[in-house]
N, C-alpha and C positions, 0 to 999 in steps of 0.2 A: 585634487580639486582646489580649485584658487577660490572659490568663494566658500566654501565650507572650513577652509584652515585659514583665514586670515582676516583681516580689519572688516569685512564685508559683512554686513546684518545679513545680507541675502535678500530680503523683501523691499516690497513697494509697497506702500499705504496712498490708498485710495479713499478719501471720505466726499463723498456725496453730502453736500450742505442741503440741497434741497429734499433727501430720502433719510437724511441722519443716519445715514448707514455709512462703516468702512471695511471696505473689501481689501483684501490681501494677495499681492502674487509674488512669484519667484523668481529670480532671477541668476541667467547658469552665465557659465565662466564666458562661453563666447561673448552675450550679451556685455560683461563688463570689461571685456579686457578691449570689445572694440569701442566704447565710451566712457571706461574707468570710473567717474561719480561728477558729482559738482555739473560744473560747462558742460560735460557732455551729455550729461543725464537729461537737463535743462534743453540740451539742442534737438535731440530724440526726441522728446516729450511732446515738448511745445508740439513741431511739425506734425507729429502723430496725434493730436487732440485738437490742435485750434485752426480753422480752416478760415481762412485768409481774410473771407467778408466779414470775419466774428467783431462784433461790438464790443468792445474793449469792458463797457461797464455790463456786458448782458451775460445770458448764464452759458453762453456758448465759449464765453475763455473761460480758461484755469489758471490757476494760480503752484505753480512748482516748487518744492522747497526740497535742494538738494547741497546737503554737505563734500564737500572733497574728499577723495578718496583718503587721507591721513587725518582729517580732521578728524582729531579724536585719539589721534596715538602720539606716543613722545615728540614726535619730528618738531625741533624748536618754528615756529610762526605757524605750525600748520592746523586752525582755529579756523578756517575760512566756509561760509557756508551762502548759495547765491540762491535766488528768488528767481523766477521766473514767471513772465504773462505778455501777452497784448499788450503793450503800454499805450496806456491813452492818453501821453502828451506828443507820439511821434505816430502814434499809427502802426506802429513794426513791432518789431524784436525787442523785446523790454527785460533787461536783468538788472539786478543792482544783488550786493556782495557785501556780506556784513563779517567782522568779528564778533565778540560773545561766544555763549554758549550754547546756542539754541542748535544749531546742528549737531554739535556733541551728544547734546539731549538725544535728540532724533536718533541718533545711533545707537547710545547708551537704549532705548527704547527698542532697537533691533531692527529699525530703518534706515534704507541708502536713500531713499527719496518719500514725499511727501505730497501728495496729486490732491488738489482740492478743486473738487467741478460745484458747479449748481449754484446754488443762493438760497440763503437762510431766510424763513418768512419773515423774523422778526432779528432785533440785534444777539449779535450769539459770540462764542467763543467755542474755540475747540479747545478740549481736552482729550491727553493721548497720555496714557501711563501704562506702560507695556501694550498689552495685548488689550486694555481696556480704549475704546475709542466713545468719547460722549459729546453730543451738541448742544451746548449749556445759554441759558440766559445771560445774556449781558444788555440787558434794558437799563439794569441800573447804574453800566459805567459809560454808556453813550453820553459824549458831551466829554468825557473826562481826558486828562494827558496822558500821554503815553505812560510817562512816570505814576501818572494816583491809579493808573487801571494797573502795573503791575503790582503795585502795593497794596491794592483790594484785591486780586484775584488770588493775590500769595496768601492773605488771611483767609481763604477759603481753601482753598487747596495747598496749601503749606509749602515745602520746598520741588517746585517747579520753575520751569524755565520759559519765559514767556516774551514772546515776538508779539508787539500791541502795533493800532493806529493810535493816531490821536481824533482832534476834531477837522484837524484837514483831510484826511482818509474820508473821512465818514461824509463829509463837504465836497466829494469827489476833485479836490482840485488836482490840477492834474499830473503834478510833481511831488504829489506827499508823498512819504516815505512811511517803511516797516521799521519800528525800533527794536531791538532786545540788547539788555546792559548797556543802554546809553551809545551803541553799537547803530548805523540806520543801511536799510538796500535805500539807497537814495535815489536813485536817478530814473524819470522816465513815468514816476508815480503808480508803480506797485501798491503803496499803501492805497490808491483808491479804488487800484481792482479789490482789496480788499474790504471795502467802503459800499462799494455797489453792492458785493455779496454777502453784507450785514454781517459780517464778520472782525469785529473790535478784536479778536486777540489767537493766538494761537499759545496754549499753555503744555506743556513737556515733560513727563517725569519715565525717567528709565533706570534698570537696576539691573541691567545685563554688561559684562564688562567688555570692553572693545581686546579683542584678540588681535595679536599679529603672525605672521607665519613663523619668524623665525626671531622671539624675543631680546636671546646674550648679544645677537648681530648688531638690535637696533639699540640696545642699550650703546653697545659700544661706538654706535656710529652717532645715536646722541652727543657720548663727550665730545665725540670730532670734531661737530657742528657747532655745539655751543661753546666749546675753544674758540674757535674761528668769530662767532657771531660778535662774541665780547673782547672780542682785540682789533674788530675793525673799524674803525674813524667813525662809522653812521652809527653805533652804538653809543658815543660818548657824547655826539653830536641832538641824536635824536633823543638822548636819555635828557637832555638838559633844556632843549629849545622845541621838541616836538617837529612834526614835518612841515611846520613852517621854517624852519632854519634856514634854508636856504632863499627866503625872499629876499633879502638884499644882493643876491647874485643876481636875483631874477631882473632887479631894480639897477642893477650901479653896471653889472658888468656884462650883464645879456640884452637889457633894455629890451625886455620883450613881460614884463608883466602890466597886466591891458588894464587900463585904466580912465576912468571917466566913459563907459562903457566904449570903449575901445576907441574913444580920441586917439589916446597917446598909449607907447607902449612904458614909461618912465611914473611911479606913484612922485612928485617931490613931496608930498607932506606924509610920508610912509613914516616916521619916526617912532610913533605910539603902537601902530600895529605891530613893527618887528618884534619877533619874540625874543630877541637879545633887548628888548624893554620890558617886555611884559611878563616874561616868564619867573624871572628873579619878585618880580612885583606883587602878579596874582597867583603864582601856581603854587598848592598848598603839600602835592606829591602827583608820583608820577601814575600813569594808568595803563595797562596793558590788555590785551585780548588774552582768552585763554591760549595756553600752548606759547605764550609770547615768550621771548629772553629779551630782546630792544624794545623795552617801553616807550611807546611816543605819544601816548595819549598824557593829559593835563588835566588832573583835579584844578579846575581855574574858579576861583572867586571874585565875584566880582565888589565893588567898591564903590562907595560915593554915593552919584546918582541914582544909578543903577544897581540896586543890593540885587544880586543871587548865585545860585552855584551851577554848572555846567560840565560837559565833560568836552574840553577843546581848550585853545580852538584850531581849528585844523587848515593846510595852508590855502585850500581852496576857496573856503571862507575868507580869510583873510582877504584874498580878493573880492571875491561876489558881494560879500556886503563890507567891504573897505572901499579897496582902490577902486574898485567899477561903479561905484558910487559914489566916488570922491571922499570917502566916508575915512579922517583921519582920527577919531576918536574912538579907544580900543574897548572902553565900555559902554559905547553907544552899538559898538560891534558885537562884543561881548553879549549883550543884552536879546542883540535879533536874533545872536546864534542860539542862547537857553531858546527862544520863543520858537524859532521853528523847530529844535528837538520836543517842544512841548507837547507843539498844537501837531508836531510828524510833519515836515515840508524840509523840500531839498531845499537847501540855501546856497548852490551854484545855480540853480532854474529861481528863486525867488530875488537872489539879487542880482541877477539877469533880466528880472522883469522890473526890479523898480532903480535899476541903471539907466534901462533902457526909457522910464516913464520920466525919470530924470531930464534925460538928452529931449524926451518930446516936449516938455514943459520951457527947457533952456531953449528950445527953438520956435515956441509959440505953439505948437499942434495940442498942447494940451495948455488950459486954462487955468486959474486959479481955481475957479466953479470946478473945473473935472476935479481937482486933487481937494475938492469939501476943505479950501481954505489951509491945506501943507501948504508948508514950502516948501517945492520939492528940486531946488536949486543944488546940482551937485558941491558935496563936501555937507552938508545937515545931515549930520548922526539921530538926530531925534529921528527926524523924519524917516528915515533906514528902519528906526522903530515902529515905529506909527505905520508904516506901511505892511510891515509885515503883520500885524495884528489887521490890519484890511484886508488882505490877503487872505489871512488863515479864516477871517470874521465872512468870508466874499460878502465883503461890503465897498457899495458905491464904487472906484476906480479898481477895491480890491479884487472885486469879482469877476473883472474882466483881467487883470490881472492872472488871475489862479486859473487862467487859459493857456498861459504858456506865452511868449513875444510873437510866435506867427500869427497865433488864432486873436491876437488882441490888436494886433500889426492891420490885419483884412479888417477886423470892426470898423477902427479908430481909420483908416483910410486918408486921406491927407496928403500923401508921401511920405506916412508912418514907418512903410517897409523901408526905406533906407535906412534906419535906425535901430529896425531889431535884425538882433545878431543871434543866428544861431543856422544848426542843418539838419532840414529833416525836422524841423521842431523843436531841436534840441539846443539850449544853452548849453553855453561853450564854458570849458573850466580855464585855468588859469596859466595860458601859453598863447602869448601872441604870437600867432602861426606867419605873420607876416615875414619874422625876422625867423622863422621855423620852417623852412616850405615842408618838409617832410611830413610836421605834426598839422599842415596845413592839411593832408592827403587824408592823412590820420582822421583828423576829422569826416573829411569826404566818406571814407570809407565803413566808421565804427561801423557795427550795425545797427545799434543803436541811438545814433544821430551824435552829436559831436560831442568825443570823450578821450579823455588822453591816455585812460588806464586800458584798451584794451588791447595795445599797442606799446605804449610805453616808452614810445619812440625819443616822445622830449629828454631821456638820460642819453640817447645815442646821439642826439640833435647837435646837442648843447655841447656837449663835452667833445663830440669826434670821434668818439672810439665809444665800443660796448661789444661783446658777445666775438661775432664774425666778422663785425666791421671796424676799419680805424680812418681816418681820415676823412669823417661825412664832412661836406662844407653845408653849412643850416642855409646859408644865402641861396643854394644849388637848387632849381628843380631835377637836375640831372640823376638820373638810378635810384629814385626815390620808391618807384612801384617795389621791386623785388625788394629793397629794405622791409618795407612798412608792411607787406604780407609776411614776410619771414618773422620780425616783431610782432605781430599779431599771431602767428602759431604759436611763437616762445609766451607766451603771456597766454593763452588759451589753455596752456599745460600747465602755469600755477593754479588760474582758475578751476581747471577737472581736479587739480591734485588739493586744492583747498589753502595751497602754503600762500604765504604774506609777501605779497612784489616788493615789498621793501626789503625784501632778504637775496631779491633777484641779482643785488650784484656779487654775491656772496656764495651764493648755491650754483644758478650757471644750472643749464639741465642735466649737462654728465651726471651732475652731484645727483643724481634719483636715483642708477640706474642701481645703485647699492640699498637704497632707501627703499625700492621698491621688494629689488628680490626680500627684503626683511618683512616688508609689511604684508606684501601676498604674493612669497613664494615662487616670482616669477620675476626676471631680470628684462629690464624695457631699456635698450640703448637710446638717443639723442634722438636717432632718425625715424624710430619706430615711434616716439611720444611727440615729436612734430608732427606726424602723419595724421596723427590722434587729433591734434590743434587743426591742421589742415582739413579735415572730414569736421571739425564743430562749426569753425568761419564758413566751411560751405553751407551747413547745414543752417546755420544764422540768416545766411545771405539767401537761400531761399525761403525760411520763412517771408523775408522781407520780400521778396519778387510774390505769393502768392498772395502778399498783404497790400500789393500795388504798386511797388518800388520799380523805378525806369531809371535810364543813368540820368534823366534830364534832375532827380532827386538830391543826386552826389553830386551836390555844389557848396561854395561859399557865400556866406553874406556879404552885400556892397560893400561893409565898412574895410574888406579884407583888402578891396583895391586900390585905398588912401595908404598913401605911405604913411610909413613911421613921422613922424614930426620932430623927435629930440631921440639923443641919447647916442648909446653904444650903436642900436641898429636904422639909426636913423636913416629913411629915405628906401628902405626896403618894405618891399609889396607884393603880392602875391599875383601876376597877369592873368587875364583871361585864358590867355596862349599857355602858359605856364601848368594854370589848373587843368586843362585839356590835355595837356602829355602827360603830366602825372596821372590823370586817371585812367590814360588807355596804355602808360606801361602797366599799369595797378591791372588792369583787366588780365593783362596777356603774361606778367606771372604766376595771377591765378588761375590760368587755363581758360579764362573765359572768352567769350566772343566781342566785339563792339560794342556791342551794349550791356554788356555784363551778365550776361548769360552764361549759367555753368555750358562746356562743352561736355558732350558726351563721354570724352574718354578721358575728361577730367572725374565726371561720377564716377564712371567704372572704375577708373583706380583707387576712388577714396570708397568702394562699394557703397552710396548711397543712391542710387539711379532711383529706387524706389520712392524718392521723396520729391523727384522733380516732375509736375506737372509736364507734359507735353503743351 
């Protein structure tokens, strides 16, 4: 039996916020070996609970919380645990992905997954300590950061593991985030499904130990991996500069990091963010996930102006509240990024919104009166600050703001929409797709509206070679559909499995098929655990067709049709014509019709026929 001898708690925890009750069921070997943990747990789930017209903040979503199937056992990076809901900044398919501990917890506790329906009458937290399930007052840490609510909830309940909002959760805006250990599900505002459902915090304590099927294997295939992890170049790289290190490739020799909300693809006044400046400057030591061997995270202090401490910064930020804001000052940066770990706000969607309030101010459609007297002239670091405290505050321009650039795009009207960038609702992270067509498609496709991680495509882009391909030209729309679905299975499979895509160049999925037979007992070759990826992206993509999605959905924003202006990729842009065949090769390697419609004996073979609406 694979779930009875191996990593697998076996159950599901179900808690009812609105009946304070939590029901328990079981789950057999078929169940997991055709959705493994993690992404796939998350893609079953969702589709099977949340039916399409569900109101993102009402009691008809849930909220999913499901660890990777290793998370939890030696496998060096594999700490990974994903959230799932409705997201109510795109309307769709909503997951964000955290490190920490908090899914360790969950398992340590003797859960594969964690189903939270209903809503709490009043503000509440959950606690989960074994078998004990309790819906606890948190009236008293409403208002508080993510950091004082787990430092009051730990004095009550001692050593527990706890995934909090902040005041942006609770403020439903619509990109806040889940934090646990300084860790956030950032994208798409999971924290404010948690918000709606009065729900401040989720706290963890387990004292069951995580099993594997065949222990001396995985010990032994430990050293393997972390030989390998600590002798390869991103170790030494990412141990000293974090994953921003490579922003000056992105800057000098790809000319594709987006800048002044996507003017140009070139930062010039990048100097102070690069972390070959700042890391030797503010990082006081290094920070890792559990289960980590390559630490990339940054005890960062900051200095001066700005006195505090943070855990970053990380390279996406870099951009969204840097370059996409002109913003060259790395403690004025520094500063917004503590502020939205605070208050719990993605800071790829919050300085996506005030990049983009930037461009409408530098073009007249917003006043000095809108901006209550900023100045919100790109390259002002204060302001970067200041806004994001409006934002978290939804005060005056912030509140429209913490709607996300489409829903503020339609208010503010004007000829606002040329300006905000993003697909499906979603702010874009840190790859100008122009000088990327691939990661252009990428976009098009996530299912979560525009994301680089779920794909991964920008190391195959950039570089030419990864995996099964060598030679991509980034300039090319050409064969981009079969790349960028095949990347999105390969990356669907670290997601079920929990393990850390920054290990992706190193591991390659062969590397499981040993990992696996150790962990539960059962050996999974390449094509069987893509098949796996294959049945979750479907299973994503319809969530998204019953939540309303049409192809006219998977598009680019105008700014994508301006060329580049300067640099390495200057004068490359992404055509109407261009986005049009990459997205109906995109359909027709995933089996689907013109419109993106699964085909039938697309279902049948990935056996999910039962989750597609006629």
């Amino acid at each position: 039996m694979v779930v009875e001898n191996s990593c697998y708690g076996g159950k599901i925890l179900t808690v009812d916020l609105s009946k304070k009750e939590g029901k328990r069921q079981k789950i057999g070997d078929s169940f997991a070996l055709k959705y493994l943990g993690g992404d796939g747990f998350g893609a079953y789930f969702l589709n099977k609970l949340v039916p399409g017209d569900a109101d993102p903040f009402g009691k008809e979503n849930v909220l999913v919380m499901a660890p990777g199937l290793l998370t939890g056992t030696v496998v060096p990076t594999a700490g990974k645990t994903a959230f799932f809901a409705k997201a109510p900044l795109t309307g769709g398919w909503g997951e964000g992905i955290m490190g920490g501990r908090i899914g360790f917890a969950l398992k340590q506790a003797g859960y594969d997954a964690l189903i939270i329906t209903g809503m709490a009458d009043k503000p509440s937290y959950l606690l989960i300590n074994d078998d004990e399930v309790l819906v606890k007052s948190a009236e008293h840490l409403w208002g508080k950061s993510t950091r004082e609510t787990t430092e009051e909830i730990k004095k009550d309940e001692g050593d527990v593991v706890i995934a909090s909002i902040g005041p942006a959760g609770e403020r439903k805006i619509r990109y806040a985030t889940i934090d646990s250990d300084e860790r956030q599900a950032g994208r798409g505002g999971l924290g404010a499904v948690m918000g709606s459902k009065n729900l401040k915090a989720i706290a963890i304590k387990g004292s069951n130990d995580i099993k594997v099927a065949d222990p001396d294997k995985m010990m032994k295939l430990l050293d393997k991996w972390y030989k390998i992890m600590i002798e390869s170049p991103a170790f030494n790289d990412d141990g000293k500069y974090g994953t921003g290190e490579f922003l000056e490739w992105m800057n000098a020799e790809r000319g594709t990091f987006p800048t002044r909300n996507w003017r140009e693809g070139v930062f010039d006044e990048r100097k102070e963010i690069d972390p070959y400046y700042w890391a030797p400057r503010y990082t006081i030591k290094n920070k890792a996930c559990i289960q980590c061997v390559k630490p990339c995270g940054k005890a960062f202090v900051i200095k001066g102006k700005y006195e505090g401490a943070l855990d970053g910064v990380e390279y996406e930020t870099l951009f969204a509240l840097g370059s996409n804001c002109g913003n060259p000052s790395i403690e004025a940066l520094a500063k917004a990024n503590e502020l939205c770990d605070l208050y719990g706000m993605d800071t790829i969607s919050a300085g996506g919104a005030i990049g983009f309030a930037m461009d409408l101010y530098e073009n007249g459609i917003l006043s000095e009166k809108d901006a209550a007297g900023i100045d919100l002239r790109f390259g002002n670091g204060d302001a970067v600050v200041q806004m994001v405290e409006k934002i978290a505050n939804r005060d005056g321009l912030g509140d429209l703001l913490a709607e996300g650039v489409k829903r503020a795009a339609e208010k503010i009207g004007k000829g606002a929409d040329k300006y905000a960038v993003h697909v499906r609702g979603m702010e874009p992270p840190a790859y100008d797709v122009r000088g990327i067509k691939g990661m252009g498609l990428a976009f098009m496709t996530s299912p979560r509206g525009a994301c680089h991680l779920r794909s991964g495509a920008y190391a195959l882009e950039l570089t030419g070679k990864f995996w099964r391909y060598e030679g991509v030209d980034r300039f090319s729309a050409e064969g981009k559909g079969q790349e960028i679905a095949d990347m999105e299975n390969f990356m669907a499979v670290y997601d079920t499995l929990g393990v850390c895509k920054f290990s992706r160049g190193m591991f390659l999925i062969e590397g499981f098929a040993d990992i696996l037979e150790a962990a539960i007992g059962k050996r999974m070759g390449e094509d069987e655990l893509l098949t796996i990826g294959e049945r979750i992206n479907n299973l994503k993509h319809i969530f998204n067709i019953k939540c309303g999605w049409t192809k006219e959905d998977s598009k680019l924003p105008p700014k994508i049709r301006i060329p580049i202006p300067e640099g390495v990729s200057k004068g490359s842009f992404i055509s109407e014509k261009e986005e049009k065949k990459m997205l109906q090769d995109y359909f027709e390697a995933r089996g689907w019709d013109k419109k993106g419609i699964p085909k039938e004996k697309t279902l049948k073979k990935l056996e999910i026929e039962e989750f597609m609406e006629s």
